[in-house]
C-alpha positions, 0 to 999 in steps of 0.5 A: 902790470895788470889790476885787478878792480873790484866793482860793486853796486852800492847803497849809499849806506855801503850795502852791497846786498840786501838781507835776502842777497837781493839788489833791488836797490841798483839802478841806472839800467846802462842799456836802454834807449833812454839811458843817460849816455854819459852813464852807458858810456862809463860803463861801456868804457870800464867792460872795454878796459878788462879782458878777465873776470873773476867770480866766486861760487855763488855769483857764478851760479846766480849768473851761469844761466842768465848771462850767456843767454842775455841778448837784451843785454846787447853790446855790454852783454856780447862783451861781458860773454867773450871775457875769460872767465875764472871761478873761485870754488873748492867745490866746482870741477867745470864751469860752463857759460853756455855756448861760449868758453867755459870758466877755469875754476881756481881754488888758490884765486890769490895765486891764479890773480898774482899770476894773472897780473904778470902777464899781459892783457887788460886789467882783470874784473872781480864781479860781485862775490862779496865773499871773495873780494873779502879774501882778496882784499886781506890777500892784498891783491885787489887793486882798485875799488870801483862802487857804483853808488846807487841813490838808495838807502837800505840799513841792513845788508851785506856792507862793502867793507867789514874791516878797516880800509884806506882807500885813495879816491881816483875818481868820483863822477855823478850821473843823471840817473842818481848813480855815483861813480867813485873809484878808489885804489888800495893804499898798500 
Protein backbone atom coordinates (compact mmCIF):
# COMPACT_ATOMS: atom_id res chain seq x y z
CA UNK A 1 0.00 0.00 0.00
CA UNK A 2 1.22 3.56 -0.78
CA UNK A 3 2.04 6.32 2.26
CA UNK A 4 1.58 9.27 2.14
CA UNK A 5 4.83 11.41 3.63
CA UNK A 6 4.48 14.54 4.75
CA UNK A 7 7.78 16.71 4.18
CA UNK A 8 8.67 19.91 6.21
CA UNK A 9 11.43 22.14 6.22
CA UNK A 10 11.95 22.96 9.95
CA UNK A 11 13.78 25.06 12.60
CA UNK A 12 15.03 23.57 15.07
CA UNK A 13 12.68 25.18 17.31
CA UNK A 14 9.79 23.23 15.06
CA UNK A 15 8.86 26.21 13.17
CA UNK A 16 7.69 25.47 9.80
CA UNK A 17 6.79 29.15 8.76
CA UNK A 18 7.81 32.06 10.13
CA UNK A 19 5.31 34.85 11.43
CA UNK A 20 4.97 36.39 7.88
CA UNK A 21 4.43 32.47 6.05
CA UNK A 22 8.34 33.30 5.15
CA UNK A 23 11.04 30.56 5.11
CA UNK A 24 14.30 32.44 5.19
CA UNK A 25 15.09 29.93 7.59
CA UNK A 26 15.77 26.82 4.81
CA UNK A 27 18.98 26.05 3.64
CA UNK A 28 20.97 23.26 2.32
CA UNK A 29 20.19 24.57 -1.31
CA UNK A 30 20.20 20.76 -3.09
CA UNK A 31 21.04 21.75 -6.63
CA UNK A 32 24.20 23.87 -6.68
CA UNK A 33 27.50 22.77 -8.06
CA UNK A 34 28.83 23.02 -4.21
CA UNK A 35 26.13 21.24 -2.79
CA UNK A 36 27.06 18.50 -0.26
CA UNK A 37 26.22 15.24 -2.62
CA UNK A 38 25.11 13.26 0.34
CA UNK A 39 22.50 16.10 0.76
CA UNK A 40 21.42 16.22 -3.18
CA UNK A 41 21.39 12.67 -3.19
CA UNK A 42 18.45 12.38 -0.10
CA UNK A 43 16.70 14.34 -1.90
CA UNK A 44 17.17 13.22 -5.30
CA UNK A 45 16.11 9.82 -3.71
CA UNK A 46 12.99 11.09 -1.73
CA UNK A 47 11.52 13.09 -5.14
CA UNK A 48 12.61 9.35 -6.96
CA UNK A 49 10.25 7.62 -4.42
CA UNK A 50 6.74 9.71 -5.16
CA UNK A 51 5.00 9.89 -8.00
CA UNK A 52 1.69 12.11 -6.16
CA UNK A 53 1.84 15.43 -4.72
CA UNK A 54 -0.56 16.88 -2.63
CA UNK A 55 -1.01 20.78 -2.24
CA UNK A 56 -3.54 22.76 -0.15
CA UNK A 57 -4.71 25.99 -1.48
CA UNK A 58 -2.34 28.58 -0.50
CA UNK A 59 1.02 26.57 -1.30
CA UNK A 60 -0.53 25.85 -4.69
CA UNK A 61 -0.76 29.42 -5.18
CA UNK A 62 2.57 30.45 -3.92
CA UNK A 63 4.09 27.48 -6.07
CA UNK A 64 1.76 27.62 -9.46
CA UNK A 65 3.78 30.10 -10.86
CA UNK A 66 7.42 29.75 -10.20
CA UNK A 67 7.77 26.06 -10.25
CA UNK A 68 6.60 24.95 -13.82
CA UNK A 69 8.83 27.85 -15.04
CA UNK A 70 11.81 26.98 -12.64
CA UNK A 71 14.73 25.69 -15.15
CA UNK A 72 17.54 26.59 -12.54
CA UNK A 73 15.67 23.99 -10.74
CA UNK A 74 17.05 21.20 -13.04
CA UNK A 75 16.70 17.35 -12.63
CA UNK A 76 14.59 17.81 -9.23
CA UNK A 77 12.49 20.59 -10.72
CA UNK A 78 11.75 18.29 -14.28
CA UNK A 79 10.75 15.69 -11.70
CA UNK A 80 8.86 17.54 -9.14
CA UNK A 81 6.61 19.05 -12.73
CA UNK A 82 5.94 15.67 -14.08
CA UNK A 83 4.38 14.40 -10.58
CA UNK A 84 0.63 14.35 -10.31
CA UNK A 85 -0.56 16.65 -8.72
CA UNK A 86 -4.00 17.32 -6.50
CA UNK A 87 -5.33 20.31 -4.70
CA UNK A 88 -6.87 20.31 -1.54
CA UNK A 89 -9.44 23.49 -2.17
CA UNK A 90 -13.35 24.01 -1.76
CA UNK A 91 -12.73 27.24 -3.60
CA UNK A 92 -10.58 26.22 -7.14
CA UNK A 93 -12.49 24.61 -9.88
CA UNK A 94 -9.06 24.00 -12.16
CA UNK A 95 -5.50 24.03 -11.33
CA UNK A 96 -3.15 24.69 -13.77
CA UNK A 97 0.85 23.99 -13.59
CA UNK A 98 1.92 25.77 -16.81
CA UNK A 99 2.59 23.82 -19.55
CA UNK A 100 2.56 20.62 -17.87
CA UNK A 101 -0.78 18.32 -16.49
CA UNK A 102 -2.79 20.45 -14.45
CA UNK A 103 -3.81 19.55 -11.01
CA UNK A 104 -6.96 17.69 -9.87
CA UNK A 105 -8.60 19.88 -7.34
CA UNK A 106 -10.06 17.58 -4.54
CA UNK A 107 -12.35 19.18 -1.86
CA UNK A 108 -12.55 15.56 0.22
CA UNK A 109 -8.37 15.28 0.23
CA UNK A 110 -8.79 12.43 2.92
CA UNK A 111 -11.06 10.68 0.77
CA UNK A 112 -9.03 11.24 -2.56
CA UNK A 113 -5.65 9.98 -0.22
CA UNK A 114 -7.44 6.74 1.09
CA UNK A 115 -8.27 6.30 -2.52
CA UNK A 116 -4.90 6.82 -3.60
CA UNK A 117 -3.14 4.82 -1.65
CA UNK A 118 -5.04 1.60 -2.76
CA UNK A 119 -3.74 1.85 -6.00
CA UNK A 120 -0.83 1.34 -7.18
CA UNK A 121 2.36 3.58 -8.02
CA UNK A 122 5.09 5.49 -5.75
CA UNK A 123 4.19 6.84 -2.39
CA UNK A 124 2.36 10.03 -2.24
CA UNK A 125 4.13 13.52 -1.29
CA UNK A 126 2.08 16.43 0.85
CA UNK A 127 4.22 19.31 0.39
CA UNK A 128 4.14 22.27 2.77
CA UNK A 129 0.23 23.16 3.69
CA UNK A 130 0.68 23.16 7.17
CA UNK A 131 -3.18 23.64 7.13
CA UNK A 132 -3.77 20.47 5.71
CA UNK A 133 -1.36 18.26 6.63
CA UNK A 134 -3.08 19.65 10.11
CA UNK A 135 -6.42 17.89 8.82
CA UNK A 136 -4.68 14.79 7.40
CA UNK A 137 -3.11 14.07 10.34
CA UNK A 138 -6.44 14.36 12.64
CA UNK A 139 -8.05 12.26 9.48
CA UNK A 140 -5.21 9.46 10.15
CA UNK A 141 -4.11 9.16 6.85
CA UNK A 142 -0.43 10.83 7.10
CA UNK A 143 1.99 8.00 6.96
CA UNK A 144 5.22 9.47 7.40
CA UNK A 145 6.77 12.58 8.61
CA UNK A 146 9.74 13.79 6.93
CA UNK A 147 11.38 17.20 8.63
CA UNK A 148 14.30 18.68 7.00
CA UNK A 149 15.86 20.14 10.24
CA UNK A 150 17.20 23.61 9.28
CA UNK A 151 20.30 25.02 11.87
CA UNK A 152 18.18 28.00 12.56
CA UNK A 153 16.07 29.18 15.47
CA UNK A 154 13.16 31.67 15.11
CA UNK A 155 10.82 31.48 18.25
CA UNK A 156 7.82 32.46 16.67
CA UNK A 157 5.96 30.79 13.54
CA UNK A 158 3.43 28.40 12.49
CA UNK A 159 5.15 25.14 14.62
CA UNK A 160 4.89 21.51 12.83
CA UNK A 161 2.88 20.17 15.33
CA UNK A 162 -0.09 21.66 17.45
CA UNK A 163 -1.51 18.82 18.97
CA UNK A 164 -0.10 15.79 20.62
CA UNK A 165 1.80 13.24 18.50
CA UNK A 166 3.60 10.04 18.92
CA UNK A 167 5.95 9.47 16.39
CA UNK A 168 8.41 6.46 15.58
CA UNK A 169 11.60 7.86 14.58
CA UNK A 170 13.06 5.84 11.08
CA UNK A 171 15.72 7.54 10.31
CA UNK A 172 17.86 10.51 11.44
CA UNK A 173 20.62 11.76 9.20
CA UNK A 174 23.12 14.89 9.34
CA UNK A 175 24.51 16.58 6.59
CA UNK A 176 27.15 19.01 5.85
CA UNK A 177 25.50 21.79 5.39
CA UNK A 178 23.81 21.72 8.97
CA UNK A 179 20.27 20.17 7.78
CA UNK A 180 19.15 17.14 9.79
CA UNK A 181 17.34 14.67 8.22
CA UNK A 182 14.66 12.86 10.76
CA UNK A 183 11.75 10.67 9.33
CA UNK A 184 9.37 9.58 11.86
CA UNK A 185 6.12 7.27 11.22
CA UNK A 186 2.66 7.89 12.49
CA UNK A 187 2.03 5.70 15.65
CA UNK A 188 -1.47 4.63 15.03
Amino acid sequence: MRKLIVQQWVTVDNIAAEEDGGLSFVSGEPFSETTDPAFKASVMAFIDSVDTMILGANTYAQSKDYWPYADEQGEFGQKLNNLTKFVASSKLDDAPWGDFPAATVTRDPAATIRKLKEQDGKDLWLWGSMKLMHSLLDAGVVDEVQMRVCPVARGKGTRIFEDRQDLVLVEATPFENGVVLLRYEIKK
